[in-house]
PDB file of N, CA, C and O in Angstrom:
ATOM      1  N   UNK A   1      37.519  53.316  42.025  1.00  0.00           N
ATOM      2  CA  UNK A   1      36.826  53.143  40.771  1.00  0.00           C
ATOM      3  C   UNK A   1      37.817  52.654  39.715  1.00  0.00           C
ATOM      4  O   UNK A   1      38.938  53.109  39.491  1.00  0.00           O
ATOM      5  N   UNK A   2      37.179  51.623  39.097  1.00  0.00           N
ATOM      6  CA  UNK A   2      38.098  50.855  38.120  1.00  0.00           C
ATOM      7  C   UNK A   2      37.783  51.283  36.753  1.00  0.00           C
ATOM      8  O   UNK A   2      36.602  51.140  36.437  1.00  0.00           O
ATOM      9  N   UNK A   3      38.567  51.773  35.878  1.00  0.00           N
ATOM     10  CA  UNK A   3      38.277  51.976  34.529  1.00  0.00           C
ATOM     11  C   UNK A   3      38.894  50.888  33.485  1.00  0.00           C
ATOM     12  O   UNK A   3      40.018  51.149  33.055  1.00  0.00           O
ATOM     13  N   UNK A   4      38.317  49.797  33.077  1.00  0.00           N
ATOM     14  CA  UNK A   4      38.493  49.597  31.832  1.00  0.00           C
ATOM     15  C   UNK A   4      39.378  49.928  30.300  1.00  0.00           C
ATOM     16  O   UNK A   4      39.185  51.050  29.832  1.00  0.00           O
ATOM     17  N   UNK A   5      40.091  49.222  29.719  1.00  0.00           N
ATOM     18  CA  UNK A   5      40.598  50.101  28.574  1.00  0.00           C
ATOM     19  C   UNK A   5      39.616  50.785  27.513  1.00  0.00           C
ATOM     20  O   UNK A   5      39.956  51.779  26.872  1.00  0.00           O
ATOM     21  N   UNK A   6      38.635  50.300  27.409  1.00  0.00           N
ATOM     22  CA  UNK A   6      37.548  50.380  26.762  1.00  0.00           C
ATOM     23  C   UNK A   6      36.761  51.449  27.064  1.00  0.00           C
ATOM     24  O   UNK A   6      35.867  51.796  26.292  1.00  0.00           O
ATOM     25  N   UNK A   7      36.996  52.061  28.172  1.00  0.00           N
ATOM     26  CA  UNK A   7      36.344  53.061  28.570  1.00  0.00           C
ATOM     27  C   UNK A   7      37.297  53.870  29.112  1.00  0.00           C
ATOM     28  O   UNK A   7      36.733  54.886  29.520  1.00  0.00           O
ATOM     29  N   UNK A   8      38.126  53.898  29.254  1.00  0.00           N
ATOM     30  CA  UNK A   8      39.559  54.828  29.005  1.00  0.00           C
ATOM     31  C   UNK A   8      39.979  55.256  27.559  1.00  0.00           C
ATOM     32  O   UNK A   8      40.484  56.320  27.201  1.00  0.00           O
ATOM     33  N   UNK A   9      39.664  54.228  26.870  1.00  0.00           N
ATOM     34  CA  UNK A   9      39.755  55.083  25.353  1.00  0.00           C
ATOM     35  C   UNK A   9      38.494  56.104  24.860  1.00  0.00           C
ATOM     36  O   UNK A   9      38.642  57.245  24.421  1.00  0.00           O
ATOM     37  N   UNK A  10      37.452  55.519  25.017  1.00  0.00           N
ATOM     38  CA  UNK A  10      36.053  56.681  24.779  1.00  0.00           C
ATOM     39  C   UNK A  10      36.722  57.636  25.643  1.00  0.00           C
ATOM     40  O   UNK A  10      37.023  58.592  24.928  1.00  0.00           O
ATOM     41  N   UNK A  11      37.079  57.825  26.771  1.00  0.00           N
ATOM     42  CA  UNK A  11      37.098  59.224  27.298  1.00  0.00           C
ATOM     43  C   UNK A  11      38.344  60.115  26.569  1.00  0.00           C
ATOM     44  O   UNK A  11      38.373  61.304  26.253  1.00  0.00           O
ATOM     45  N   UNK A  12      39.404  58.997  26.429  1.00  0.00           N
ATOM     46  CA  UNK A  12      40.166  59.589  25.460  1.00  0.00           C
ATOM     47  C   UNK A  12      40.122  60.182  24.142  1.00  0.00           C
ATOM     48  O   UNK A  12      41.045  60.953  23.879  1.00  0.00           O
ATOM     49  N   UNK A  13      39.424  60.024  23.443  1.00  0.00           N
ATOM     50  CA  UNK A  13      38.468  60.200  22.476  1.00  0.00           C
ATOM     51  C   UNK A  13      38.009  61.239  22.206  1.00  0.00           C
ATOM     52  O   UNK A  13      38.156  61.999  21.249  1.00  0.00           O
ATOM     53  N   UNK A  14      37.053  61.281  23.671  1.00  0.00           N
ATOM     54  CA  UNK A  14      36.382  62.936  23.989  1.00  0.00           C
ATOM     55  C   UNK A  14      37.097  64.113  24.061  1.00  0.00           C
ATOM     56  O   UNK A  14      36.902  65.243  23.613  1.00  0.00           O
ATOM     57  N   UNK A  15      38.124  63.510  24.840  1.00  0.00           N
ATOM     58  CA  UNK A  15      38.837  64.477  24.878  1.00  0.00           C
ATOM     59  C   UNK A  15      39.931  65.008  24.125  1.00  0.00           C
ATOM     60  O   UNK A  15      40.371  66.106  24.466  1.00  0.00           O
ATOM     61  N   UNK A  16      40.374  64.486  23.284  1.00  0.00           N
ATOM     62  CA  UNK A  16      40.252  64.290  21.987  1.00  0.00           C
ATOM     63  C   UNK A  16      39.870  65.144  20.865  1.00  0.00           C
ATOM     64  O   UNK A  16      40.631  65.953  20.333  1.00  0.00           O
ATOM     65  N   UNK A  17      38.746  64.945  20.553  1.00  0.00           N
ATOM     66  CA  UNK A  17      37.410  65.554  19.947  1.00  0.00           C
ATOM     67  C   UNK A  17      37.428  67.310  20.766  1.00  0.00           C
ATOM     68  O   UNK A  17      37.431  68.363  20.129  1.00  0.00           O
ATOM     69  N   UNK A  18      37.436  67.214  21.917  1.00  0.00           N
ATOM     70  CA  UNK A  18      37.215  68.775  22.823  1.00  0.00           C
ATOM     71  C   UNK A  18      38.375  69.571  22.002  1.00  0.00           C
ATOM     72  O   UNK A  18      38.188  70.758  21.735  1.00  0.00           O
ATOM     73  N   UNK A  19      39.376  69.024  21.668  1.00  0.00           N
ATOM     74  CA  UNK A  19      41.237  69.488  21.886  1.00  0.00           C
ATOM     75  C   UNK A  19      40.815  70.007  20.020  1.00  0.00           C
ATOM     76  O   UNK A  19      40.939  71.172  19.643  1.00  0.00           O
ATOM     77  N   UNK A  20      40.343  68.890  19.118  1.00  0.00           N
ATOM     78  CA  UNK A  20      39.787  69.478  17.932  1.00  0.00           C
ATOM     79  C   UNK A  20      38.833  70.380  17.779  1.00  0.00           C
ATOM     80  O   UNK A  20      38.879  71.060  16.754  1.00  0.00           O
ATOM     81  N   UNK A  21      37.885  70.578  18.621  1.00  0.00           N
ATOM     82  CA  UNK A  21      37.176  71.511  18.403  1.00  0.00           C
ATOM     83  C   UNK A  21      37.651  73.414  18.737  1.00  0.00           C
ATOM     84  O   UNK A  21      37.438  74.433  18.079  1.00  0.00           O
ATOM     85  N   UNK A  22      38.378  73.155  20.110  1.00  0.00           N
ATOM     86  CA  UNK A  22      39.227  73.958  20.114  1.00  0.00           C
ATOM     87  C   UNK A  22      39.690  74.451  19.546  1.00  0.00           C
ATOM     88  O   UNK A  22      39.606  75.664  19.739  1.00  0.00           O
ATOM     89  N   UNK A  23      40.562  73.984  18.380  1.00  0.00           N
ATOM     90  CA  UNK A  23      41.499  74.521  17.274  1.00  0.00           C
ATOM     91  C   UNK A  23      40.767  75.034  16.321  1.00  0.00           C
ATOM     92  O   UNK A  23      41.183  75.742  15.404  1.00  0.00           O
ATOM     93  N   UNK A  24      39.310  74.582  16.572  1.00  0.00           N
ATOM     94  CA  UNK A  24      38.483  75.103  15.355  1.00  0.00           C
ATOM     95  C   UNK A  24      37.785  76.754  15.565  1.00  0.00           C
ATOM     96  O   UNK A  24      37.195  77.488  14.772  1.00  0.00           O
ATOM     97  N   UNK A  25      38.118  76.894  16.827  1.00  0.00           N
ATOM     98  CA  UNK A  25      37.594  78.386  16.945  1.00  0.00           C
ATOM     99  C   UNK A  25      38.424  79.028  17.606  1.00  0.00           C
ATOM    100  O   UNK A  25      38.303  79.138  18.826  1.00  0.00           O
ATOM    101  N   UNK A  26      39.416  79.569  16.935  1.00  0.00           N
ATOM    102  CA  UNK A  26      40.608  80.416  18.133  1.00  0.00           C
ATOM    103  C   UNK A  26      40.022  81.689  17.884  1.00  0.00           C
ATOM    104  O   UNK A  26      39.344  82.158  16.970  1.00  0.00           O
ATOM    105  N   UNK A  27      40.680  82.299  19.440  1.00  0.00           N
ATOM    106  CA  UNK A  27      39.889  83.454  19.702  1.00  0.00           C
ATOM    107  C   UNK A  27      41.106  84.261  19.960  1.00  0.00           C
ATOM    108  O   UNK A  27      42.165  83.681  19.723  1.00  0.00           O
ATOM    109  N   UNK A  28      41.182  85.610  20.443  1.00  0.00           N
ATOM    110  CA  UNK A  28      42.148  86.644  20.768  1.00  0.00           C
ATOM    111  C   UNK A  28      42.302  85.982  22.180  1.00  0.00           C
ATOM    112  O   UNK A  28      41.549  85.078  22.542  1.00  0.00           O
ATOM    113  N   UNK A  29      43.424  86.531  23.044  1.00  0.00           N
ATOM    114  CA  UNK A  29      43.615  86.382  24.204  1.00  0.00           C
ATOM    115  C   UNK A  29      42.672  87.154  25.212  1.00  0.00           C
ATOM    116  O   UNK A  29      42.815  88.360  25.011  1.00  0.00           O
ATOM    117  N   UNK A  30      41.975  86.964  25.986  1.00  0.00           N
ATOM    118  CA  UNK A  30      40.956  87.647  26.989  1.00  0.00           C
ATOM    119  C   UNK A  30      39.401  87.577  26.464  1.00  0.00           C
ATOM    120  O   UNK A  30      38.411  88.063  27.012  1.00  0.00           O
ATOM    121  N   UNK A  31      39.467  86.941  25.422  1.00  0.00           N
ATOM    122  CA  UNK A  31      37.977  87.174  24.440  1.00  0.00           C
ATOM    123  C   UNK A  31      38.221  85.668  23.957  1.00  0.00           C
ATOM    124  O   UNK A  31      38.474  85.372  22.789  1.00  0.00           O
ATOM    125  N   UNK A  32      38.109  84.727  25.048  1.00  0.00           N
ATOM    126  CA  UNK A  32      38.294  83.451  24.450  1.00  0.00           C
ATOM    127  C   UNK A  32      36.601  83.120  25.026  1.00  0.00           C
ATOM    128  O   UNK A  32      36.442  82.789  26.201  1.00  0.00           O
ATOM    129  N   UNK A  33      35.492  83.238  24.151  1.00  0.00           N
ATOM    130  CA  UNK A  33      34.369  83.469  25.037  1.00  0.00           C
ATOM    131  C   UNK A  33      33.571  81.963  24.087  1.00  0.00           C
ATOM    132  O   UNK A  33      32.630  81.323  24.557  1.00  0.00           O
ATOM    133  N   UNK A  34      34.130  81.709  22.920  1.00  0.00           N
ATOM    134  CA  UNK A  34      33.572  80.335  22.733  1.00  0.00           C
ATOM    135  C   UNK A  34      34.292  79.169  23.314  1.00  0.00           C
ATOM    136  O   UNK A  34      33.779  78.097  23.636  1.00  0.00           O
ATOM    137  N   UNK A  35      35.461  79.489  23.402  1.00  0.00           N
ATOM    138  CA  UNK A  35      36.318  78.607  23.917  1.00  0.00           C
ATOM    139  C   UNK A  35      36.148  78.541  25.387  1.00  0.00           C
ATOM    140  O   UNK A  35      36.549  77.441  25.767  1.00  0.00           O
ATOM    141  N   UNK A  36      35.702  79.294  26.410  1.00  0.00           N
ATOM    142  CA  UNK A  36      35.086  79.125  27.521  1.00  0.00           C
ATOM    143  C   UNK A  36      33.427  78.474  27.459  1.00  0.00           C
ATOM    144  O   UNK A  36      32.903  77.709  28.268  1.00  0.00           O
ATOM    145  N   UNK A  37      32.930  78.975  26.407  1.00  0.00           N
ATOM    146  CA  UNK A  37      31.233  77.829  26.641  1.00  0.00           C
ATOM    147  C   UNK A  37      31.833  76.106  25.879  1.00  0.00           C
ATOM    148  O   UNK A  37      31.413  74.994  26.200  1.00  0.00           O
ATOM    149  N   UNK A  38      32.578  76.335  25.149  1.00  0.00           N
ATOM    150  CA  UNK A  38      32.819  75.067  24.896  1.00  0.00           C
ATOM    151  C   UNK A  38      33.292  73.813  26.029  1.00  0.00           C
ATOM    152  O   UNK A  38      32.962  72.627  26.035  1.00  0.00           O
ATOM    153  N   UNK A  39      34.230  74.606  27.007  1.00  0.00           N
ATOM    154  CA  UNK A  39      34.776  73.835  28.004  1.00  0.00           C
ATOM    155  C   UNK A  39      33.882  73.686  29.225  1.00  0.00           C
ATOM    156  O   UNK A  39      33.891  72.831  30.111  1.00  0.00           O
ATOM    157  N   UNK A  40      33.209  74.608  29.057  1.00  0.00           N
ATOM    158  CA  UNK A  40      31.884  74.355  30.293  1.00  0.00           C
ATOM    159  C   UNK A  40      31.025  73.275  30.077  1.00  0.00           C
ATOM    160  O   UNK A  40      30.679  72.431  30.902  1.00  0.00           O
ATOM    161  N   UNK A  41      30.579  73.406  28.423  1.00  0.00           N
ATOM    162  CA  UNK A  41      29.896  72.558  28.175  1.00  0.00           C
ATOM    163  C   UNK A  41      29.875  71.059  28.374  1.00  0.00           C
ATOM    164  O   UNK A  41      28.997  70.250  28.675  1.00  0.00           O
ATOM    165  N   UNK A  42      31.948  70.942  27.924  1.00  0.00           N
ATOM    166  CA  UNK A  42      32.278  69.623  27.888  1.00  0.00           C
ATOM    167  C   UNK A  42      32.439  69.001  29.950  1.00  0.00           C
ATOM    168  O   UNK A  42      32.367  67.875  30.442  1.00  0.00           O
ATOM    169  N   UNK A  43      32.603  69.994  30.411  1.00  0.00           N
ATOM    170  CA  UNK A  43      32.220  69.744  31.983  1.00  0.00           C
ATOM    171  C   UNK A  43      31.071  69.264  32.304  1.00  0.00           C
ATOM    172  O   UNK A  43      30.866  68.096  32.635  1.00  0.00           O
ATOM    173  N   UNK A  44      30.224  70.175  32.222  1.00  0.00           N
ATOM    174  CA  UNK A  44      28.402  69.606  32.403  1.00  0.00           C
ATOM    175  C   UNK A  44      28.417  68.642  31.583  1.00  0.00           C
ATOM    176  O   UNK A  44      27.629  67.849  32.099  1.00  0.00           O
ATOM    177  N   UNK A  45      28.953  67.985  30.242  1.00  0.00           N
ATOM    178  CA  UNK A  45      28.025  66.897  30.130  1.00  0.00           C
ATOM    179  C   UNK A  45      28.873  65.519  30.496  1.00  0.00           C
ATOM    180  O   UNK A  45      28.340  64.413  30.598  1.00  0.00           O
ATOM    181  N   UNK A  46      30.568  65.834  30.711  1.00  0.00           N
ATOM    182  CA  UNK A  46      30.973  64.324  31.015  1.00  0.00           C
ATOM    183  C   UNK A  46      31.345  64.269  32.093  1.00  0.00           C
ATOM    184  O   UNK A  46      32.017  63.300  32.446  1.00  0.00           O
ATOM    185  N   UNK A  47      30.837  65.915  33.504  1.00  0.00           N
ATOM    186  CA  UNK A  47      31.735  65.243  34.623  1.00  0.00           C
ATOM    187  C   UNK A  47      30.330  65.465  35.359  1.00  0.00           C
ATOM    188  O   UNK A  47      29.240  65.831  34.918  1.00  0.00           O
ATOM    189  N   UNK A  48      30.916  64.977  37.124  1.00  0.00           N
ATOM    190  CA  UNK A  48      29.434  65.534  38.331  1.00  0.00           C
ATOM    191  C   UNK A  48      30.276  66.604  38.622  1.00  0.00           C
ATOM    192  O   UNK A  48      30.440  66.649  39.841  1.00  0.00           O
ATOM    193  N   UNK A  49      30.739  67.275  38.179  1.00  0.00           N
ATOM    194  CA  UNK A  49      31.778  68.498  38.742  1.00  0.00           C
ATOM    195  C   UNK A  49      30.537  69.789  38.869  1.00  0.00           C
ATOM    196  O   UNK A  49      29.628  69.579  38.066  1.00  0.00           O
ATOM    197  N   UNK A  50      30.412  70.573  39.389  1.00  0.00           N
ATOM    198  CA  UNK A  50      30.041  71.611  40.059  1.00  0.00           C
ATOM    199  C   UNK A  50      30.240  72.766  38.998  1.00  0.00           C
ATOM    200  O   UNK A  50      31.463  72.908  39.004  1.00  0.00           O
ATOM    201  N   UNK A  51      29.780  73.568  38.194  1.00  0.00           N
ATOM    202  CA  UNK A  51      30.108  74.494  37.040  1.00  0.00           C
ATOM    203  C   UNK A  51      29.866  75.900  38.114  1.00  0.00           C
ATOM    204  O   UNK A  51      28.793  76.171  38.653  1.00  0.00           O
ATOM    205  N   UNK A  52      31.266  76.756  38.268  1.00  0.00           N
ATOM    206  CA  UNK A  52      30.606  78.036  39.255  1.00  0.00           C
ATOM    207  C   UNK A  52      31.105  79.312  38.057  1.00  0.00           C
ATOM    208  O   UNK A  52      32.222  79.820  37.958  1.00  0.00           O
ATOM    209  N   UNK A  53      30.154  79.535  37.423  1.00  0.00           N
ATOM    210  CA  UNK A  53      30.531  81.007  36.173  1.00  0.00           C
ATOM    211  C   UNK A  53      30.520  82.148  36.953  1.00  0.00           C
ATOM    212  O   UNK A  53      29.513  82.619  37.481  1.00  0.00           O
ATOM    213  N   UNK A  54      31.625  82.586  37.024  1.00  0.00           N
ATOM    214  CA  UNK A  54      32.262  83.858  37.255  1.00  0.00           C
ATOM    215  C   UNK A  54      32.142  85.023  36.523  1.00  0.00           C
ATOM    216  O   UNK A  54      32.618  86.074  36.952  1.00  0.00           O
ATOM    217  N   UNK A  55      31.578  84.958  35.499  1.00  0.00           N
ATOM    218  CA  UNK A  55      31.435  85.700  34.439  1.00  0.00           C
ATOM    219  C   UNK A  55      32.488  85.543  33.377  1.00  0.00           C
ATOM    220  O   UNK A  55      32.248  84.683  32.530  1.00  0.00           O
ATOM    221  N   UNK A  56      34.171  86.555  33.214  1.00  0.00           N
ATOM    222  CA  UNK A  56      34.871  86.320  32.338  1.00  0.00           C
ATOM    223  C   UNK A  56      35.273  85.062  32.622  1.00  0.00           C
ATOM    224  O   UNK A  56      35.835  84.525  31.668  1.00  0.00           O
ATOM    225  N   UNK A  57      35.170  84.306  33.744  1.00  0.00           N
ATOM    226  CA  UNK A  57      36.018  83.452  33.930  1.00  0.00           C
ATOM    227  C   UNK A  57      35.228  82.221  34.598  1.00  0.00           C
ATOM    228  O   UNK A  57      34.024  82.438  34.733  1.00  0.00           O
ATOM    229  N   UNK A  58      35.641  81.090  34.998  1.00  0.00           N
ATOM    230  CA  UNK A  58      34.892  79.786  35.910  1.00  0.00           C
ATOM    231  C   UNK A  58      35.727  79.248  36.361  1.00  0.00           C
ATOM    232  O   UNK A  58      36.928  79.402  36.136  1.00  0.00           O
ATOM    233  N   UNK A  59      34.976  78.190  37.404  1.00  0.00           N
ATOM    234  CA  UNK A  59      36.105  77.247  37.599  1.00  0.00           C
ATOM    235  C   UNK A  59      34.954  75.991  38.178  1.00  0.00           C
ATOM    236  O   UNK A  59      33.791  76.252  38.485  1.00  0.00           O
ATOM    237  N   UNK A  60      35.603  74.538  38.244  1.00  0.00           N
ATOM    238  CA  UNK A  60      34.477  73.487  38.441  1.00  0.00           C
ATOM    239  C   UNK A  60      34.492  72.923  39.552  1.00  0.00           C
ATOM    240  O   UNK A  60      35.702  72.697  39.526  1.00  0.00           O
ATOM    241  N   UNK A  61      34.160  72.484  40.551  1.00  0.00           N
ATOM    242  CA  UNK A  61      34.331  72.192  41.714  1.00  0.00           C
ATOM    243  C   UNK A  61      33.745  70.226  42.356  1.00  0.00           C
ATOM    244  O   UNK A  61      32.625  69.716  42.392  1.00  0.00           O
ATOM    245  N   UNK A  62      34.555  69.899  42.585  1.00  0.00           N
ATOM    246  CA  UNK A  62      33.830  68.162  43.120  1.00  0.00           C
ATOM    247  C   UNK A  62      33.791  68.300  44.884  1.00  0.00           C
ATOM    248  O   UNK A  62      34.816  67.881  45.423  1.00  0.00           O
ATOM    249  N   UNK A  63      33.073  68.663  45.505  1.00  0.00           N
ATOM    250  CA  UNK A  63      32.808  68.399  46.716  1.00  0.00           C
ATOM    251  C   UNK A  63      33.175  66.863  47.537  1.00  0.00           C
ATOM    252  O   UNK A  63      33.392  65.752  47.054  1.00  0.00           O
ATOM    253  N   UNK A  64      33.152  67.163  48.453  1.00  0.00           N
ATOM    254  CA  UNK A  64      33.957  66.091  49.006  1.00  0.00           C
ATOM    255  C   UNK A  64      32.515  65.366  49.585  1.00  0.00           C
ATOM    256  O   UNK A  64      31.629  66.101  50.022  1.00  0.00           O
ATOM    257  N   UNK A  65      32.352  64.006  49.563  1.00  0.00           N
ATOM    258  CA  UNK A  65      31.122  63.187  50.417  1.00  0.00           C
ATOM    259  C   UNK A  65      31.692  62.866  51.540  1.00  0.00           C
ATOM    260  O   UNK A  65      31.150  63.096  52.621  1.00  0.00           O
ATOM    261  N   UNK A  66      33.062  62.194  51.406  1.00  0.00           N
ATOM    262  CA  UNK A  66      33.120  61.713  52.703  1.00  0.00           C
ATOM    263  C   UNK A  66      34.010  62.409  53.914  1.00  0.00           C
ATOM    264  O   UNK A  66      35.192  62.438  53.570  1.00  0.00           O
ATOM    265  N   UNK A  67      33.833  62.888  55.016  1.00  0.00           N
ATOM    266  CA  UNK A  67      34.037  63.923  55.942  1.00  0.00           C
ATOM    267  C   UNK A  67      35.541  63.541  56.295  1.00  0.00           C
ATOM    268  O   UNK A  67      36.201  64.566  56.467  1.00  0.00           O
ATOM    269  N   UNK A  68      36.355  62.255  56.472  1.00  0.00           N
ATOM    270  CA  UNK A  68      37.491  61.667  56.442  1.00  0.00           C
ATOM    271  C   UNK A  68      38.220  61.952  55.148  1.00  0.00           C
ATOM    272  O   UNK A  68      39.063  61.064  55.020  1.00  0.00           O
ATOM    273  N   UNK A  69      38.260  62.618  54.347  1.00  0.00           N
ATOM    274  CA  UNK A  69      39.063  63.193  53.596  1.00  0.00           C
ATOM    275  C   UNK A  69      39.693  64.059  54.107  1.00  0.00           C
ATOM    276  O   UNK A  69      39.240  64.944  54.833  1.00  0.00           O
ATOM    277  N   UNK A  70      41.401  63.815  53.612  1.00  0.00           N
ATOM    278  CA  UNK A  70      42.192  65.148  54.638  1.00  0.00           C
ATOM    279  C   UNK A  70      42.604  65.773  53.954  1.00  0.00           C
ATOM    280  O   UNK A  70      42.973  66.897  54.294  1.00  0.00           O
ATOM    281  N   UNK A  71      42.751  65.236  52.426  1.00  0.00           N
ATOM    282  CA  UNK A  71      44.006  66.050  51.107  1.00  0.00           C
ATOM    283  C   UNK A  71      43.090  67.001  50.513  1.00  0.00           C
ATOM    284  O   UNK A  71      41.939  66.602  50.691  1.00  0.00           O
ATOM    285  N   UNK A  72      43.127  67.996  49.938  1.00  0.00           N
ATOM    286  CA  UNK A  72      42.289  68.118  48.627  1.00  0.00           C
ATOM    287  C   UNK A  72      43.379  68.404  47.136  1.00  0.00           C
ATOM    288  O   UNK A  72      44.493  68.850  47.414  1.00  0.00           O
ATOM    289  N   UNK A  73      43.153  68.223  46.019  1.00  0.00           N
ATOM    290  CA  UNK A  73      43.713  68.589  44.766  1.00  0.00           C
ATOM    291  C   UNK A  73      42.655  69.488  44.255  1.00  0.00           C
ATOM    292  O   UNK A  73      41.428  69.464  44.162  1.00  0.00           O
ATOM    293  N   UNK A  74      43.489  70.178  44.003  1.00  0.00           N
ATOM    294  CA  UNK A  74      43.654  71.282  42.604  1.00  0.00           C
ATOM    295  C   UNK A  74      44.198  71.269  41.267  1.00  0.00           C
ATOM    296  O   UNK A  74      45.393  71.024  41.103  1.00  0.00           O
ATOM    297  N   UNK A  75      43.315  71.548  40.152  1.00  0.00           N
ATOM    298  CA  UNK A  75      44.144  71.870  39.211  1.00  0.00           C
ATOM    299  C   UNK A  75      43.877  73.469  38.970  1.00  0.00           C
ATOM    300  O   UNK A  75      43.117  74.193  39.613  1.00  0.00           O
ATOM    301  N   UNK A  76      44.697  73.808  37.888  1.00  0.00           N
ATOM    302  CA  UNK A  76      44.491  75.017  37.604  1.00  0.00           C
ATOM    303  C   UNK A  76      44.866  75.343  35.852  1.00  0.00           C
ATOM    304  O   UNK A  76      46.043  75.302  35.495  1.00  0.00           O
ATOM    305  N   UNK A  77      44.172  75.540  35.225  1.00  0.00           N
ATOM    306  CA  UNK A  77      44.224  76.194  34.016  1.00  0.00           C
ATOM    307  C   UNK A  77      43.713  77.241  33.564  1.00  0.00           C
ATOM    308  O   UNK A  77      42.617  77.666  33.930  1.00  0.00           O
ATOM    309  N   UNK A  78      44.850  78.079  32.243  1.00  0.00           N
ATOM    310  CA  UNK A  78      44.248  79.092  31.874  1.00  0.00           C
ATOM    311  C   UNK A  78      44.348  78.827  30.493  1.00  0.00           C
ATOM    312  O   UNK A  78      45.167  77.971  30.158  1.00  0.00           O
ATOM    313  N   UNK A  79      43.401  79.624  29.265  1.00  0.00           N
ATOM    314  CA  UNK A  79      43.336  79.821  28.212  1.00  0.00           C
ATOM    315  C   UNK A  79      44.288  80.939  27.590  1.00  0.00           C
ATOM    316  O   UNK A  79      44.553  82.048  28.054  1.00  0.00           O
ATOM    317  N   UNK A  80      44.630  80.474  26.671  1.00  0.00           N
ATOM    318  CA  UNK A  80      45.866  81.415  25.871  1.00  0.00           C
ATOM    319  C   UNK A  80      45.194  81.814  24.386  1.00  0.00           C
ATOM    320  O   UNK A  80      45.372  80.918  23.561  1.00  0.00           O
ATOM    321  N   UNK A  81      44.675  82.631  24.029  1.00  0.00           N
ATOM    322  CA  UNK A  81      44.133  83.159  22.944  1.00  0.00           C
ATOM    323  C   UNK A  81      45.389  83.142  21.607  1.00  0.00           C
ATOM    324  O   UNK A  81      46.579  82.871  21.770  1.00  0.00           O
ATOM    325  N   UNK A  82      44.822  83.455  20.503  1.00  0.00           N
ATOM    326  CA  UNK A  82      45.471  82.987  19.310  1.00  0.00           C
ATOM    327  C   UNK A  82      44.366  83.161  18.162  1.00  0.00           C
ATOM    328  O   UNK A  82      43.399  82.407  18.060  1.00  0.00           O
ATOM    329  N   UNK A  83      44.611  84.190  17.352  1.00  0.00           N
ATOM    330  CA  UNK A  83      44.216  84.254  16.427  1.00  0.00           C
ATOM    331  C   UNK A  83      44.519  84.185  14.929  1.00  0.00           C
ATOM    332  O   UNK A  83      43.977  84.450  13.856  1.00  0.00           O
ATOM    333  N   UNK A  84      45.826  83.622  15.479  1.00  0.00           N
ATOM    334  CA  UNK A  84      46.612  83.249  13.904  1.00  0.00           C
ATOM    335  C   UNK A  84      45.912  82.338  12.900  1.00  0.00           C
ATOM    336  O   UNK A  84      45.018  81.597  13.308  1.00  0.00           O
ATOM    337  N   UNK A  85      46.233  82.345  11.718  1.00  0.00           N
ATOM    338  CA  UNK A  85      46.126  81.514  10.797  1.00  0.00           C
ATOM    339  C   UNK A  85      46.413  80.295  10.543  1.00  0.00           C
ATOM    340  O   UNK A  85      46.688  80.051   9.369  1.00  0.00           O
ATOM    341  N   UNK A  86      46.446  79.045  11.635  1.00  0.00           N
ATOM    342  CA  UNK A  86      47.602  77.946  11.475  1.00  0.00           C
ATOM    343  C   UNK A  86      46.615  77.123  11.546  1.00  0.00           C
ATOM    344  O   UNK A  86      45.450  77.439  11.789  1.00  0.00           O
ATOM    345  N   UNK A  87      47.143  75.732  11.284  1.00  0.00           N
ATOM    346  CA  UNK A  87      46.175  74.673  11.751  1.00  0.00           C
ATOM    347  C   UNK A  87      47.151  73.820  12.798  1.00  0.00           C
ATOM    348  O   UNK A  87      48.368  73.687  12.669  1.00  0.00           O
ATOM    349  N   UNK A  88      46.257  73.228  13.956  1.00  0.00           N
ATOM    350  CA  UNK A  88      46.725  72.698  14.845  1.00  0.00           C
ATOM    351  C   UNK A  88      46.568  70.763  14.458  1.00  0.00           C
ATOM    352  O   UNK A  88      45.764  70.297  13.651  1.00  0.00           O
ATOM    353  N   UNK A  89      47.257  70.203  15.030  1.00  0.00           N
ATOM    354  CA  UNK A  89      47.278  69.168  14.771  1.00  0.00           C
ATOM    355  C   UNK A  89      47.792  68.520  16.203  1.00  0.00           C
ATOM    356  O   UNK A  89      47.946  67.303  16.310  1.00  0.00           O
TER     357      UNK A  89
END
């Protein structure tokens, strides 16, 4: 799949925009519970990724179509809470 600059920047953008919104609602560490619907959200609406809610926690999943796949990737992230007073930039 070929991406375009033009459509490498909109996604950049978005994501982007996700990274600002973020900063706009910091939460304590373990009680990051808008900051988890926010990132779900931004999953369901810009990927085909798989949303599996765990309750405190999730993770997103892309299934494989074609049976000749031998690798798989992982990422892995966690949320770091912060309730200070700062502004992020």
């Amino acid at each position: 799949m070929e991406i375009n600059n033009s459509e490498l920047q909109a996604i950049l953008d978005k994501i982007t925009q996700l990274r600002h919104e973020l900063h706009r609602i910091p939460e304590a560490s373990m009680k990051e519970y808008k900051t988890r619907q926010a990132i779900m959200a931004f999953i369901a609406d810009n990927t085909a990724l798989e949303i599996l809610d765990c309750g405190a926690w999730f993770y997103a999943v892309k299934k494989a179509n074609e049976p000749t796949w031998k690798e798989a990737i992982a990422f892995r992230a966690d949320m770091a809470g912060s309730e200070a007073d700062c502004v992020y930039h």
